[in-house]
C-alpha positions, 0 to 999 in steps of 0.5 A, spaced: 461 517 484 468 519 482 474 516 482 481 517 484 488 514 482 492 514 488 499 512 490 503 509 496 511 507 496 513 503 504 519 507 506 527 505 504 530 499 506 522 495 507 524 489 504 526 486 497 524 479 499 519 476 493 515 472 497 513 478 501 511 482 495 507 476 492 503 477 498 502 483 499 500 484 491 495 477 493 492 482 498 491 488 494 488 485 488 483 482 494 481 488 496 474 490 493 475 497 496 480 498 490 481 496 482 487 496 478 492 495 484 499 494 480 505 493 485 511 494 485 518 491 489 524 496 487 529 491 490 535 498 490 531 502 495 527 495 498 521 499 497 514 496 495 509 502 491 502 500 489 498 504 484 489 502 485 483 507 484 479 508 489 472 510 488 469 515 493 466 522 494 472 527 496 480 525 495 480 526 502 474 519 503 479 516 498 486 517 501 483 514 507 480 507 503 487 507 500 492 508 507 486 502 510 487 497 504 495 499 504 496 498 511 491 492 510 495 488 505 503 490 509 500 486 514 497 481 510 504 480 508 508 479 513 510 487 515 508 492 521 505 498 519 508 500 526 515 498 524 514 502 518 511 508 520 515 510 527 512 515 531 515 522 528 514 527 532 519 532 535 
């Protein structure tokens, strides 16, 4: 099956709290659906970015696994997906 290496980053101004961070680095590095996760807090942009591989049959099958598991570890951390991502339509 192939395998993808894909990326996220949390819109400005997330957070820069350490603790969080731990907790949302704890939780990828859990997820069995992804490998090699690095995290990374940009304390200037109050961003979290992760970088994982995911294997699946399309990108598309693996844009979703990764959208799940980044969400997943957010709220493991202690942050809303729904806060993060506001209903942006016109």
């Amino acid at each position: 099956m192939p395998e993808f290496t894909l990326s996220i980053e949390t819109p400005e101004g997330t957070t820069t709290d350490e603790d969080v961070m731990a907790r949302f680095d704890e939780a990828m590095r859990a997820s069995e659906d992804v490998r090699g996760s690095t995290a990374i807090l940009d304390h200037g942009a109050g961003t979290i970015s992760s970088t994982f591989q995911v294997e699946a049959p399309t990108l598309e099958v693996a844009q979703m696994i990764a959208i799940r598991v980044f969400a997943d570890a957010l709220r493991s951390a202690g942050l809303s997906g729904d806060s993060l991502w506001p209903d942006r339509r016109p």
